[in-house]
C-alpha positions in Angstrom: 78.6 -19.0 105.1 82.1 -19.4 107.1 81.8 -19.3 110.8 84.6 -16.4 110.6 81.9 -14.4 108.1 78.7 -14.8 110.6 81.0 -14.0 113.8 82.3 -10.8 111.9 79.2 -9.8 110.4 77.4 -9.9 114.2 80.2 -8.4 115.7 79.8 -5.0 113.3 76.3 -5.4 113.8 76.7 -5.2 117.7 79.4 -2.3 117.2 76.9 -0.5 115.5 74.0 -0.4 118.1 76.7 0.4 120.7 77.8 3.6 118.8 74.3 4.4 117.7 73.9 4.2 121.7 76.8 6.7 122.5 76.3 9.0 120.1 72.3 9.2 120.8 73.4 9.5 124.7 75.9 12.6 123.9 73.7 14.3 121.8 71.0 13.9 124.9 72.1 14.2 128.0 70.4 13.1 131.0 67.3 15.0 132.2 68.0 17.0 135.6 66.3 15.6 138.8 62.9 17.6 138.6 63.1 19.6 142.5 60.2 18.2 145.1 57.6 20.5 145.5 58.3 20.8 149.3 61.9 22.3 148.0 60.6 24.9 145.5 58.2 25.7 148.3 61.0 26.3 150.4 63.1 28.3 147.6 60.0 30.5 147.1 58.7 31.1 150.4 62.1 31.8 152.3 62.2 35.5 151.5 58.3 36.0 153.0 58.3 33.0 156.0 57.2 35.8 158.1 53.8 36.1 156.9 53.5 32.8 158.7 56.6 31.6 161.3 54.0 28.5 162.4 55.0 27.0 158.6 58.4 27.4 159.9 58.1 24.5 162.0 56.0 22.3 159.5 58.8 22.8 156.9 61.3 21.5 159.1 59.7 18.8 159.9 58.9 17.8 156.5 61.6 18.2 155.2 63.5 16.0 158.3 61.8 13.7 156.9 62.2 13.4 153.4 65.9 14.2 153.7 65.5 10.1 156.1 63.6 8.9 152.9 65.1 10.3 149.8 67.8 12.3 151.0 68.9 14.2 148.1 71.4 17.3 148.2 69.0 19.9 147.0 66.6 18.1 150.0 69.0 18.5 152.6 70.5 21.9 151.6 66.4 23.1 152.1 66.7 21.7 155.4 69.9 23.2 156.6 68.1 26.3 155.6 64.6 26.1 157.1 66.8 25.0 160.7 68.9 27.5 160.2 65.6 29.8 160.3 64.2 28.0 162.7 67.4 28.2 165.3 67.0 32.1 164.1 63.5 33.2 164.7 61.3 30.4 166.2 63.5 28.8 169.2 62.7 29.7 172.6 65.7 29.0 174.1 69.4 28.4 173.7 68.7 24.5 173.9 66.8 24.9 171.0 68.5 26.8 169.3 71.5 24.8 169.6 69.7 21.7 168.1 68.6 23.3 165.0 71.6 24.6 164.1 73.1 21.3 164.7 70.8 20.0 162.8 70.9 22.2 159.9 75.2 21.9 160.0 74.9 18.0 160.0 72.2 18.1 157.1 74.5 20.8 155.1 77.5 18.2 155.7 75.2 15.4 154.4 74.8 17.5 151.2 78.9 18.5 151.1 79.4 14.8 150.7 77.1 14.2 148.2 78.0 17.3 146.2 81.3 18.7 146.9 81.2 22.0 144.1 77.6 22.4 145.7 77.8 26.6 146.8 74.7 26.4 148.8 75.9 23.3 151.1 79.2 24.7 151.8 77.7 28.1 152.7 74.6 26.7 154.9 77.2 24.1 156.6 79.6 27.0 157.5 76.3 29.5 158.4 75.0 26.9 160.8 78.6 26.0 162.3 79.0 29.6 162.9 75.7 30.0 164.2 75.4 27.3 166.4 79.3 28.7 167.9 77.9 31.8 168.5 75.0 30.5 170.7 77.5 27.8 172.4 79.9 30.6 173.1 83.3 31.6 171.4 84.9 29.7 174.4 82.9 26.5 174.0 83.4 26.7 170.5 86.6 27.9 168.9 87.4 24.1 167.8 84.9 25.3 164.9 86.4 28.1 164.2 88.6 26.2 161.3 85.5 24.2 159.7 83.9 27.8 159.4 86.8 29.1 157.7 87.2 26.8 155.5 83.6 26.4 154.1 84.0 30.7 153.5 87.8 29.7 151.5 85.7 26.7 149.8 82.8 29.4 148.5 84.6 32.0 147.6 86.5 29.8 145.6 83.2 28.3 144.0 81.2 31.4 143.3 82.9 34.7 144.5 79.8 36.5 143.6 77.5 34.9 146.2 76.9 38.0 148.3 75.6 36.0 151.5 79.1 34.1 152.0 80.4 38.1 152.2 78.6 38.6 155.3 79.2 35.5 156.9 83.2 35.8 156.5 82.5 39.4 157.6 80.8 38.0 160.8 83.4 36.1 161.8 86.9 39.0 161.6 84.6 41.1 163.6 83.4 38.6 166.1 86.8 36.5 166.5 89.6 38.4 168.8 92.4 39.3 166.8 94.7 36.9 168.5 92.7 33.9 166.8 92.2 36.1 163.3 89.7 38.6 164.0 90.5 42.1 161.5 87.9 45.3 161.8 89.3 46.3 158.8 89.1 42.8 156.7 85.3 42.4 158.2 84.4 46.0 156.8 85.9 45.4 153.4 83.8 41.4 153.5 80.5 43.7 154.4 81.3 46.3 151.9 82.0 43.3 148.7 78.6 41.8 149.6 77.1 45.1 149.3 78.7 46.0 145.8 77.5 42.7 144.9 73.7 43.3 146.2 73.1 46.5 147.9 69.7 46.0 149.0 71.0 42.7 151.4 70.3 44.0 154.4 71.9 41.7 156.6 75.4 43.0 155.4 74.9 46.5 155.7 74.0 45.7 159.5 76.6 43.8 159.9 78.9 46.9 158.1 76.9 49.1 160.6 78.2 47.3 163.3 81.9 47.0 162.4 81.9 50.6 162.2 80.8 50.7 165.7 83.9 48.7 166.8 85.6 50.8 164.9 83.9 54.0 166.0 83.2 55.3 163.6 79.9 56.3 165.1 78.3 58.8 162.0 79.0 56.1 159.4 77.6 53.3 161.3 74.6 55.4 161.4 74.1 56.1 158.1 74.0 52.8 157.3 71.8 51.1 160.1 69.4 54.0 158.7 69.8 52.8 155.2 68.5 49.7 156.4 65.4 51.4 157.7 64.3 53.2 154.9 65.4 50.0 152.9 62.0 49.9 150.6 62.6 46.9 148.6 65.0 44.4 150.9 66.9 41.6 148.9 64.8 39.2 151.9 62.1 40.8 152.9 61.9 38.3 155.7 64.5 38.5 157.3 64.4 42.0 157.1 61.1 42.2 158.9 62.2 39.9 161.7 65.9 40.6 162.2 68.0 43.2 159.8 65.5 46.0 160.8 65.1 45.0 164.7 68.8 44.6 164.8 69.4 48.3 163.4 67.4 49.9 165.3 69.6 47.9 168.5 72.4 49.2 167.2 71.3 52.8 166.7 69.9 53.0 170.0 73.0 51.9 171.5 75.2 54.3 170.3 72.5 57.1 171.0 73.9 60.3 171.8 77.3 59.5 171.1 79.6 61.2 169.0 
């Protein structure tokens, strides 16, 4: 046999495997990354971490540290979360505060990088941003302002059904003075989408209630701060318990007796 003939016989031989190879590797496509158990705790437990706030802190530490080891995005978008959390309901003073929601924004970040079409890493990067501003003071911390923005555009632009980006774009018109973008009437109509979108989130119709106020529009805002209340089956039933309904009631008794 001709050199020519054995070179072209190997040569269709090795063309072969390599389409076997393609078309085995189309027709299968690679197996998603199974989730740690310590995120799908996280995902599971995050609407009922009152029942134990200590776990709080043992979730954020574990998860600090596996986001050092292995840190993959759905990894550090659990941590931005549990910080986030954290910064909300278990810090003790601004200090801390400030360091868990810096922590939670640089972990978020971390995740943006790795996956930039990631919903939930652009949301809990802008959340935590906003969050930490907000404790910093809007003086101290208007240089965000434009990250913030920009991680709602990026969202909304993603997914514009994720109710919880809603209340966080709402957050910032009412919060911001008009002179750097704040709008009463574009925050009410942000708290009002997220609520079409998922009328039992809680957090939005508080934050509805209190854009009303601004606007007073006292009997309004009072309906809804009530509706969160008598809310019987709350989208998070967590952070209804340890903010939404302590928050209402603020709210209600501060415009108490006005008309």
């Amino acid at each position: 046999m001709s050199e020519s003939i054995r070179s072209g016989r190997v040569f269709r031989a090795a063309l072969v495997v390599v389409l076997a190879a393609a078309t085995a590797s189309a027709q299968s496509p690679p197996q998603p990354r199974v989730q740690s158990p310590l995120v799908a705790e996280v995902n599971a437990w995050q609407a009922r971490y009152h029942e134990n706030l200590a776990r709080i802190d043992q979730m954020r530490g574990a998860l600090a540290e596996a986001a050092k080891t292995d840190p993959q995005v759905d990894t550090l978008v659990a941590l931005a979360k549990v910080c986030f959390i954290f910064g909300d309901v278990r810090a003790a003073n601004t200090e801390e505060k400030l360091e868990a929601y810096d922590e939670g924004r640089e972990a978020a970040r971390r995740a943006v990088e790795l996956a930039p079409n990631n919903v939930e890493a652009h949301f809990w990067h802008g959340t935590n941003t906003a969050r930490w501003g907000q404790a910093k003071g809007v003086t101290h911390s208007l240089f965000l302002l434009p990250s913030v923005r920009r991680e709602i555009k990026t969202v909304l632009e993603l997914d514009p059904t994720f109710p919880p980006v809603y209340s966080l774009a709402g957050s910032v018109y009412i919060e911001v003075p008009s002179l750097l973008g704040g709008d009463l009437d574009k925050g009410e109509a942000m708290f009002r989408k997220g609520l079409e979108l998922d009328p039992r989130f809680t957090s939005a119709r508080v934050g509805l209630g209190k854009a009303l106020i601004k606007k007073s529009r006292l009997p309004e805002a009072r309906r809804e701060l009530e509706a969160v209340l008598e809310e019987k089956a709350p989208t998070n039933l967590a952070d209804w318990t340890m903010k939404d309904s302590k928050r209402a009631r603020e709210l209600l008794e501060s415009i108490k007796g006005k008309s």
